[in-house]
C-alpha positions as CSV (number, residue, x, y, z in Angstrom):
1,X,73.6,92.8,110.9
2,X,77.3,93.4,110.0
3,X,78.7,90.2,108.1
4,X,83.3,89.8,108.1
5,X,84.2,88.9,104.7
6,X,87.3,88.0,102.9
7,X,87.9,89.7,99.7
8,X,89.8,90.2,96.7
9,X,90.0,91.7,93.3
10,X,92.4,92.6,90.6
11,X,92.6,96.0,89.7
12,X,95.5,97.8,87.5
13,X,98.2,98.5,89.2
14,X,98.4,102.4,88.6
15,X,95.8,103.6,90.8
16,X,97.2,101.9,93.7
17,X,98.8,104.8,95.2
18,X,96.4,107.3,94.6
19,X,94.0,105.2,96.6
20,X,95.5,103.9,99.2
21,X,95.4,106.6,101.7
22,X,91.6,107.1,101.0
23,X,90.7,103.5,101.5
24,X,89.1,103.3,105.2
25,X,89.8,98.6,105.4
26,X,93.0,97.3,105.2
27,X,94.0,96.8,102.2
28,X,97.1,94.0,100.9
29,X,98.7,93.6,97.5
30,X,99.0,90.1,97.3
31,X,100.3,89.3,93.4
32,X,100.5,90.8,90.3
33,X,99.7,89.3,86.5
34,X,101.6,89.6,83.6
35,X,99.2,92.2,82.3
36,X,100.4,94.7,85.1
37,X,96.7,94.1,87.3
38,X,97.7,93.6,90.8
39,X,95.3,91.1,93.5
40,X,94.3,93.2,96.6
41,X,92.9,91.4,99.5
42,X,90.6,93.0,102.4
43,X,89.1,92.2,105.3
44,X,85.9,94.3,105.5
45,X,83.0,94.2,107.8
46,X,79.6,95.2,106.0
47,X,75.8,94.0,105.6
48,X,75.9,92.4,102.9
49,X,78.2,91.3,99.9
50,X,76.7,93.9,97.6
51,X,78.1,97.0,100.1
52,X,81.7,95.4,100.4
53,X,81.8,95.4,96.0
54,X,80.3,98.6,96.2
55,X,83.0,100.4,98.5
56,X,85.9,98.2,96.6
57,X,84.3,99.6,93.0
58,X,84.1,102.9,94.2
59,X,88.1,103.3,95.4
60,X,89.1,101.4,92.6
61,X,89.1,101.5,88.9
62,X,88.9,98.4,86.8
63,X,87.6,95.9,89.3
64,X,87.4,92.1,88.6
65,X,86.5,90.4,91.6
66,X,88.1,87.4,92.5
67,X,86.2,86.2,95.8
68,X,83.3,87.8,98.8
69,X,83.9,84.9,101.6
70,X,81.4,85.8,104.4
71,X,83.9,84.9,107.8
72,X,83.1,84.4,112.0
73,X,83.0,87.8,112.9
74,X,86.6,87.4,114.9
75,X,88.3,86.4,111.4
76,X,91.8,87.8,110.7
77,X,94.1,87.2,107.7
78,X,97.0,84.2,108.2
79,X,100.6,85.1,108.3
80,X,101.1,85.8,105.1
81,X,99.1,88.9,105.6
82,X,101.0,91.0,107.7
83,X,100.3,93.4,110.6
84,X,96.5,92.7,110.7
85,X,95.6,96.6,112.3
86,X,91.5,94.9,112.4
87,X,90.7,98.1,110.5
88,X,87.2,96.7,108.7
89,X,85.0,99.4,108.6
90,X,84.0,101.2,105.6
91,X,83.6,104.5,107.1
């Protein structure tokens, strides 16, 4: 059974680019720290918590999770998260 979650992480800000047009959820930069890591937030649908970390570590280096909020499966981001495309999927 596929589970909508809510997620973010910090990662450095670097490697942004270079992933971005591999990553197959949607993916939003939603701050950055002084120490130059940036918070992305997803919406990704997936069986379990343990597959959404494991496609978020594997398209980005330096992870430090921040949250994995399971959701109702018709979940979308608020308005401060534009253009929601409902891309989830990690395929």
């Amino acid at each position: 059974m596929v589970t909508r979650f809510w997620v973010s992480w910090w990662s450095n800000f670097r490697y942004m680019s270079q992933h971005f047009e591999r990553v197959p959820f949607q993916v939003w930069v939603s701050g950055q720290r002084e120490d130059g890591m940036v918070s992305y937030c997803a919406v990704i649908d997936a069986e379990d918590e343990d597959a959404v970390w494991r496609a978020v570590y594997e398209l980005y280096d330096d992870v430090e999770e921040r949250f994995c909020d399971p959701q109702e499966p018709d979940f979308a981001p608020g308005d401060r998260f534009q253009d929601f495309e409902n891309r989830t999927g990690l395929e």
